[in-house]
C-alpha positions as a printed NumPy array, in Angstrom:
array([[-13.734, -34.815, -49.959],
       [-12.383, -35.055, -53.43 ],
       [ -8.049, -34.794, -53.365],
       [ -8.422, -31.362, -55.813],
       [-10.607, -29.849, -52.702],
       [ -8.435, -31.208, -50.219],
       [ -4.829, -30.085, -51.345],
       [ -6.613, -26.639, -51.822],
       [ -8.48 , -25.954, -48.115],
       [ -5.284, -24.981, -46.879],
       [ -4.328, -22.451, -49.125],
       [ -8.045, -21.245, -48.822],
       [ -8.115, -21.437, -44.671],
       [ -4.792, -19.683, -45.345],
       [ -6.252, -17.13 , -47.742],
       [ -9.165, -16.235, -45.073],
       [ -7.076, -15.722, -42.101],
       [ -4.743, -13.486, -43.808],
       [ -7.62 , -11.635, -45.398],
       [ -9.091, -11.491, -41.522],
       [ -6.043, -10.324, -40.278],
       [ -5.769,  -7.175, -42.727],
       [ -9.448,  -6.619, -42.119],
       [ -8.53 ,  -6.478, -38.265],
       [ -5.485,  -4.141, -38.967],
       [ -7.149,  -1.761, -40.91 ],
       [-10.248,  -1.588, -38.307],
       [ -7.489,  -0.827, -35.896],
       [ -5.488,   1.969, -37.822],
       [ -9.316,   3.333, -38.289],
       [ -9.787,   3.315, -34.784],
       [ -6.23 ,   5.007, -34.176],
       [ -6.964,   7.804, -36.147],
       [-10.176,   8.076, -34.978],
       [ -9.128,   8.438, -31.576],
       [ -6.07 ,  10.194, -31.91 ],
       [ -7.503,  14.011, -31.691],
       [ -9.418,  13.001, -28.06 ],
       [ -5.653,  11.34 , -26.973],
       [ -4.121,  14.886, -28.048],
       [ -6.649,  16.172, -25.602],
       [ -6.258,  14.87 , -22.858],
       [ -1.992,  14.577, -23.146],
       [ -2.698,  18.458, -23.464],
       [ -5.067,  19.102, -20.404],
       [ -3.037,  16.902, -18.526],
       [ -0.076,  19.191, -19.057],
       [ -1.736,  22.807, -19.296],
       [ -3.78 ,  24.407, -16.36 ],
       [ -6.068,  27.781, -17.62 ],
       [ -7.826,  29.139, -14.401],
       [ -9.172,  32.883, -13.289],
       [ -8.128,  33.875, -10.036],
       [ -9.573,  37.512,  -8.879],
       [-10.582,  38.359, -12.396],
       [ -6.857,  37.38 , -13.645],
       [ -6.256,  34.699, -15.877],
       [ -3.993,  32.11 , -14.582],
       [ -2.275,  29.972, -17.442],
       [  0.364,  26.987, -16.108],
       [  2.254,  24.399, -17.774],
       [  3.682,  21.436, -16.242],
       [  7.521,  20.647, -17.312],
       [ 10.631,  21.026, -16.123],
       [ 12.34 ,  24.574, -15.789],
       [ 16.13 ,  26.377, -15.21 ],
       [ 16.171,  29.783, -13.691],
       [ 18.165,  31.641, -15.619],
       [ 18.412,  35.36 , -13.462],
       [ 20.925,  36.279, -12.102],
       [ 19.889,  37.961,  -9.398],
       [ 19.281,  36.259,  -6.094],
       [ 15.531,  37.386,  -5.726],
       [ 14.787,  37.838,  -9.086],
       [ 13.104,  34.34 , -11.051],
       [ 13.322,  34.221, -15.111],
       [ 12.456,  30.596, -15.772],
       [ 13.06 ,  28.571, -19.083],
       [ 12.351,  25.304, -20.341],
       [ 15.158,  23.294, -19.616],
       [ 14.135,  21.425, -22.622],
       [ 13.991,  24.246, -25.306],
       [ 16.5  ,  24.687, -27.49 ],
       [ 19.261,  27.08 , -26.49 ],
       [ 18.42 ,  26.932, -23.281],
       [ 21.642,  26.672, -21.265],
       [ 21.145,  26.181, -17.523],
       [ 23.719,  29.003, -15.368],
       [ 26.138,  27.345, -13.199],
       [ 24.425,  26.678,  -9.762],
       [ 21.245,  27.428, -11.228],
       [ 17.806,  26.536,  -9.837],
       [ 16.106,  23.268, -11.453],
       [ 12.601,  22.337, -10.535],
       [ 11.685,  19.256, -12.163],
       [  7.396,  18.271, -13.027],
       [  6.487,  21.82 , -11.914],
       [  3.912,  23.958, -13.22 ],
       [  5.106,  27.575, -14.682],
       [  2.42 ,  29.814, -14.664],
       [  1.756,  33.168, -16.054],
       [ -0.763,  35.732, -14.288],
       [ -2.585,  38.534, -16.987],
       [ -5.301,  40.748, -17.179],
       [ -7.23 ,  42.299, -19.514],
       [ -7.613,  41.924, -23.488],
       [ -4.482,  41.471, -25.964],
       [ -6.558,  43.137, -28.109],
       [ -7.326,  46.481, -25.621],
       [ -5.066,  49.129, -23.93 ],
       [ -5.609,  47.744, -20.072],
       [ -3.17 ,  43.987, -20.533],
       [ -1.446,  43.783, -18.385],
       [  1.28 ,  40.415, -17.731],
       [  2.749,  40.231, -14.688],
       [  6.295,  37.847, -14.292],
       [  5.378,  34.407, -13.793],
       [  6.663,  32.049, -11.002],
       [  7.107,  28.378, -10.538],
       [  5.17 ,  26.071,  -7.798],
       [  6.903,  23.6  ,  -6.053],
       [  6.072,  20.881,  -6.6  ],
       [  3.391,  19.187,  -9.374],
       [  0.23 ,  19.628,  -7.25 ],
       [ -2.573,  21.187,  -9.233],
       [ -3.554,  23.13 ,  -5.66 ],
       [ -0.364,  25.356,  -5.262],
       [ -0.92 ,  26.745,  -8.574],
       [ -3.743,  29.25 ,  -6.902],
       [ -1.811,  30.069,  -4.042],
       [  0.752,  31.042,  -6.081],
       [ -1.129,  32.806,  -7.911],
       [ -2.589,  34.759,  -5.381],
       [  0.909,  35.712,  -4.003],
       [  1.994,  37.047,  -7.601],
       [ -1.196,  39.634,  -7.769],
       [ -0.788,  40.86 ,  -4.508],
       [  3.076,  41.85 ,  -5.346],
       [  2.496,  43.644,  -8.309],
       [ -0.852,  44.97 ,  -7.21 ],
       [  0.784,  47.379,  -4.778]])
């Protein structure tokens, strides 16, 4: 090999692997944004629960909440996460539990109907029909 083609295959070698690595960065920034709606997805269903129970819809999140009544049998949960939220001394905290909310009917007709919401216990997926259950057969009276 000539010393002109020799004192240049370095720089060229160089020149490729560089060129390979952007190649390799932009296939993965492609694949990033490619994937990042199916990601938001499943963060999302991992976190939210929709269900009917009895002809009621059954909506849950999982997060952490702060009871904010203050009355002894009366529940009023908040995000303990949400801005302005400020926790009452001696409050109840349930960490990784789903809140749900229990409706009925249209938002759009005369028959909705909301009732208030609970907390389960614990993060199990299962508890969130039982509780469910419990909530319509209060207010259902």
């Amino acid at each position: 090999m000539p010393k002109r083609q020799e004192a240049v295959a370095p720089d060229i070698i160089k020149g490729l692997e560089d060129g390979l690595a952007s190649l390799r960065w932009k296939q993965a920034e492609a694949r990033e944004r490619r994937d990042a709606p199916r990601r938001e997805a499943e963060r999302r269903a991992a976190r939210e629960h929709h269900a009917v129970v009895d002809g009621f819809t059954v909506f849950g999140t999982l997060g952490d909440w702060t009871d904010l009544s203050d009355h002894p049998d009366e529940r009023r949960w908040a995000d303990m996460f949400m801005p302005g939220t400020e926790p009452r001394e001696q409050a109840e905290l349930r960490r990784n539990v789903w809140r749900i909310y229990v409706s009925k009917g249209s938002a759009a007709s005369d028959d909705f109907t909301v009732f208030p919401g609970d907390c389960t216990e614990t993060a199990d997926r299962g508890e969130i029909e039982h509780l469910a259950r419990r909530i319509i057969a209060k207010y259902q009276k």
